[in-house]
C-alpha positions as CSV (number, residue, x, y, z in Angstrom):
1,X,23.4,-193.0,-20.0
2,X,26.6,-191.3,-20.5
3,X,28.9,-193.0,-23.1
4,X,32.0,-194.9,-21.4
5,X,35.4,-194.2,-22.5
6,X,38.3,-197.3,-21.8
7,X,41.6,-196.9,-22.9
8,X,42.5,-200.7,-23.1
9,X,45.4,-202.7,-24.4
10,X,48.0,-202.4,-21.0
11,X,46.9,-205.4,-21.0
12,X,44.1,-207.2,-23.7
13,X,43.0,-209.6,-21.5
14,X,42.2,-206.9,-18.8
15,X,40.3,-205.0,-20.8
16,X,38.0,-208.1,-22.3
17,X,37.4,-208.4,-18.6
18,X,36.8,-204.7,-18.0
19,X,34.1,-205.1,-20.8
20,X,33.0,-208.3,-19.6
21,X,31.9,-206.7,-16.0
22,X,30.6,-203.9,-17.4
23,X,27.8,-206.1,-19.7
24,X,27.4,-208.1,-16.7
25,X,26.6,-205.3,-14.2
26,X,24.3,-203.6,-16.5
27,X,22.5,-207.1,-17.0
28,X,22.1,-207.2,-13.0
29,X,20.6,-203.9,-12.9
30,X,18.5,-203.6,-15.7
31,X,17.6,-207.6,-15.6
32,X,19.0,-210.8,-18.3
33,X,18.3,-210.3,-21.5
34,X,17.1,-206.2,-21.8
35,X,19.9,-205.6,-24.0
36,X,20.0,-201.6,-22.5
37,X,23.7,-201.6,-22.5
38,X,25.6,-198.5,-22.7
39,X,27.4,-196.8,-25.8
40,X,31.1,-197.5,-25.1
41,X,34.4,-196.3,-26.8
42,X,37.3,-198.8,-26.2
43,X,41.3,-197.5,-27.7
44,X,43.6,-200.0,-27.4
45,X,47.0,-199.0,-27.2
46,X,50.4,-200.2,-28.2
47,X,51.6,-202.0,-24.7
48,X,55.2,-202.1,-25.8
49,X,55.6,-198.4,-26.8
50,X,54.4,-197.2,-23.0
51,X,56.2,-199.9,-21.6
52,X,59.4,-199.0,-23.2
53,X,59.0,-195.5,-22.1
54,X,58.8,-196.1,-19.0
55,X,61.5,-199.0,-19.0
56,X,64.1,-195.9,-20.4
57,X,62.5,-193.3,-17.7
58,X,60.8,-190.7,-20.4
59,X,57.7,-190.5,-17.9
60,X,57.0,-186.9,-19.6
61,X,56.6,-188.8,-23.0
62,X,54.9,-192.1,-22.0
63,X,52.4,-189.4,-20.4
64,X,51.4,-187.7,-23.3
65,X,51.4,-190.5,-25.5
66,X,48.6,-191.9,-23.4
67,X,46.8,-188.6,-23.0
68,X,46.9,-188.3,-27.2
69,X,45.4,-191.8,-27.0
70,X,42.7,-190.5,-23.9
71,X,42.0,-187.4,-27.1
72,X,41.5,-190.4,-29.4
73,X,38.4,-191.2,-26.9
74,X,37.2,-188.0,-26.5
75,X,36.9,-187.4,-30.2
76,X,34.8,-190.8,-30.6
77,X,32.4,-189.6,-28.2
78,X,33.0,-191.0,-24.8
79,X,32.1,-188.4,-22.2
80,X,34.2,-189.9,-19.4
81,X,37.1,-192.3,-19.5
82,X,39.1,-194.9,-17.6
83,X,42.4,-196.2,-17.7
84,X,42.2,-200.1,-17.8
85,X,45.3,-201.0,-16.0
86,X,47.2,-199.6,-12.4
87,X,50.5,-199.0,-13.7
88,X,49.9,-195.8,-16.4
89,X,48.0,-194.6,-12.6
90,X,51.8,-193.4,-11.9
91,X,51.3,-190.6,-14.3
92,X,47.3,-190.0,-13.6
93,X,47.8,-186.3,-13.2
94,X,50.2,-185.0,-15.7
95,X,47.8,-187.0,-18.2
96,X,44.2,-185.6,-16.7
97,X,46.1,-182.6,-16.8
98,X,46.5,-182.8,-20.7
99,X,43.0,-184.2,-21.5
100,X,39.7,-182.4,-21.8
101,X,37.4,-185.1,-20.6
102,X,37.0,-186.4,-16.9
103,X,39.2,-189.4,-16.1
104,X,38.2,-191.8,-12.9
105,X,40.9,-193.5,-11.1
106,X,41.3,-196.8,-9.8
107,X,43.9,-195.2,-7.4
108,X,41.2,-193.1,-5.6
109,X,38.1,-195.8,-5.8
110,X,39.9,-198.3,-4.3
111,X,41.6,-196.0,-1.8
112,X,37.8,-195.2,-0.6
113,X,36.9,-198.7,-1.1
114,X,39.6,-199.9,1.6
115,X,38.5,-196.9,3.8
116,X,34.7,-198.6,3.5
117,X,35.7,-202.3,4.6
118,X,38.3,-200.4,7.4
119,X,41.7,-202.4,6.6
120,X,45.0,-200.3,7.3
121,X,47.6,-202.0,6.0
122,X,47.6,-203.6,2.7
123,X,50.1,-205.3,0.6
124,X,50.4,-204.2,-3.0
125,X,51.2,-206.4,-6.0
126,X,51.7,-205.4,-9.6
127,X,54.4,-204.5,-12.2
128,X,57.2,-203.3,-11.0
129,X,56.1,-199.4,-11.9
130,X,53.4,-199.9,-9.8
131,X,55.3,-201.5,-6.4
132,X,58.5,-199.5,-6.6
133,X,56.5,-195.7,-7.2
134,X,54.8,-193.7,-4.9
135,X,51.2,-193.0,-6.7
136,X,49.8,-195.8,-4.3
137,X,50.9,-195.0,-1.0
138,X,50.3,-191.0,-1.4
139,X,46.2,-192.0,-2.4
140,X,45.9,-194.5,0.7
141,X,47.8,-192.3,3.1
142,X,45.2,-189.5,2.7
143,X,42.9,-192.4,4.1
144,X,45.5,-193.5,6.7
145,X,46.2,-196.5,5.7
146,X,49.6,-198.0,4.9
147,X,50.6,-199.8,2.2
148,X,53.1,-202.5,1.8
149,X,55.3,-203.9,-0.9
150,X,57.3,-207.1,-1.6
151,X,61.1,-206.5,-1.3
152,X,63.2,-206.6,-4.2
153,X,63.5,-210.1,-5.2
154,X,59.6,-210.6,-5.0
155,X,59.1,-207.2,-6.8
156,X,61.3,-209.3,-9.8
157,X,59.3,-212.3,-9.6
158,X,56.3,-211.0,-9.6
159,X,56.9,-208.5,-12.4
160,X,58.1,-211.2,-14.1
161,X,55.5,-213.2,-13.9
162,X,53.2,-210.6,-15.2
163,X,54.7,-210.0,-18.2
164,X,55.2,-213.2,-19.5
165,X,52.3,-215.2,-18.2
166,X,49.6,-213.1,-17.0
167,X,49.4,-210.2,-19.9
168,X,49.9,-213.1,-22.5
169,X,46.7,-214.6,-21.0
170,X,48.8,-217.6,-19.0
171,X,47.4,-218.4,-15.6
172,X,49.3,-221.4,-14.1
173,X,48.3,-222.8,-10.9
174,X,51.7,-222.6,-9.9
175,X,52.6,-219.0,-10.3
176,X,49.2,-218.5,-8.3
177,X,50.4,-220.5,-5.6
178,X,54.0,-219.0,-5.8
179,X,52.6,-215.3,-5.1
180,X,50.2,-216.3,-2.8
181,X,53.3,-217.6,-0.7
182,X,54.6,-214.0,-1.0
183,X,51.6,-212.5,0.1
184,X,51.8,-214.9,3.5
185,X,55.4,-213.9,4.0
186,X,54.0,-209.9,3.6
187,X,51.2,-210.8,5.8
188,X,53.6,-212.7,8.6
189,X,56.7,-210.6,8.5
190,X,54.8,-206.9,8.4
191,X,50.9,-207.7,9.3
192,X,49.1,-206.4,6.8
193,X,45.2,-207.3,7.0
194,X,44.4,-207.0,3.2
195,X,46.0,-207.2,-0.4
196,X,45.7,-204.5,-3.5
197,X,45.3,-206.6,-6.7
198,X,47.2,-203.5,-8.1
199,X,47.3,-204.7,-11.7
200,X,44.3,-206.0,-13.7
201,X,45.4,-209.0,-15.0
202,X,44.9,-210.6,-11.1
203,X,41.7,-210.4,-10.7
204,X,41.6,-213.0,-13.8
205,X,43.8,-215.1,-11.8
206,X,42.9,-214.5,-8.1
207,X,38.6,-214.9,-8.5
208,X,37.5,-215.0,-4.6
209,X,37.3,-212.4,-2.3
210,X,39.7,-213.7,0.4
211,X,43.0,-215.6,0.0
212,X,44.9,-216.3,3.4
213,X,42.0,-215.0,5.2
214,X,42.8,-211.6,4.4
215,X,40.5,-209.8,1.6
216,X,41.6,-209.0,-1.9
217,X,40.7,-205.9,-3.1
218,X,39.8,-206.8,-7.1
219,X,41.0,-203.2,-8.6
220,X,39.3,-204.0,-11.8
221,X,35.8,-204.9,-10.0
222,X,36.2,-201.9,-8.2
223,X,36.6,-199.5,-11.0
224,X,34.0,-200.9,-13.1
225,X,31.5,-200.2,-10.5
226,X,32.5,-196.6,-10.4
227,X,32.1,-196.9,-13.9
228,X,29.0,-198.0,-14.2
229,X,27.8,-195.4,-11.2
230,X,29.3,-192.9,-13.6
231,X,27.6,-193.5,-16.4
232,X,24.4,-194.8,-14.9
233,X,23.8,-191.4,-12.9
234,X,26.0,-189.0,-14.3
235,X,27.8,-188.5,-11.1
């Protein structure tokens, strides 16, 4: 098995649960209780530093702060890496383009994920960097399928709610309830048939499949079984 590289911390409770799936999916292949887990590196990195870069627009600096923190990885021994969260996806080449060890996307594996289950239109929900940039639709379009965001007031709420519930680890039945009602307003006013969980802190709160009879696409579930793929076969 290759060893696993996660740069983690954007946020913690995403990348317990990135960990978390990865045990778990190695358990249901090899079988409860063989213990033949992989060798994994894990860097956690200072959320408020990249977040503030981005909040005053130095995207060339937030970039290579996290591609210094990909090296950190590299140097520990991790032969492939991921990037635990959707939003530092915004800068995924300029940072691949600085490291020297193979990143995988969550951009691209749920792109060809949404190709497999043959959806064309799907909403997207995450932080604000994520909804109101380009990275998304430019992956999906290559698959032609559309994607949809929230308009400006739900982007806020939203966002909001993200960053001071969701990546504190605060799940409120309410807030759940609140952006669901924003996904049926996306879903009556512009028809999309399925919804990106486009930061990983949702999949945490949002745990079935399907909400409003339309399918959630769990970004974190999705890149951890590339991961595992990855390092399972070395493809």
């Amino acid at each position: 098995m290759k060893t696993i590289g996660i740069l983690g911390g954007l946020g913690p409770e995403a990348t317990v649960d990135y960990y978390k799936e990865i045990i778990k999916g190695f358990d249901k292949i090899n079988g409860d209780g063989s213990l033949n887990y992989p060798e994994i590196v894990i860097f956690s990195v200072n959320m408020a530093k990249f977040i503030g870069l981005l909040e005053e627009g130095k995207y060339t600096n937030a970039a290579s702060y996290i591609a210094s923190c990909v090296d950190n990885i590299r140097n520990a021994g991790a032969d492939f890496a991921v990037i635990s969260a959707n939003t530092p996806h915004l800068l995924f080449n300029e940072i691949q383009a600085q490291v020297n060890i193979p990143l995988i996307s969550i951009v691209d594996v749920c792109a060809k994920q949404a190709r497999k289950i043959e959806v064309k239109k799907c909403a997207l929900l995450g932080t604000k960097f994520t909804m109101q940039n380009d990275f998304y639709h430019k992956v999906f379009n290559l698959h032609n399928i559309e994607i949809v965001v929230p308009d400006e007031k739900q982007i806020e709420i939203i966002n909001q709610r993200l960053f001071n519930e969701l990546e504190l680890g605060i799940f409120k039945e309410e807030t759940r309830q609140e952006i669901l009602e924003i996904v049926n307003k996306l879903k009556e006013q512009h028809e999309v048939d399925s919804v990106i969980l486009g930061c990983t802190e949702f999949p945490l709160m949002f745990t079935e499949d399907n909400y409003l009879e339309l399918p959630f696409l769990n970004t974190t579930k999705i890149h951890v079984d590339a991961i595992i793929k990855t390092c399972s076969n070395g493809n």
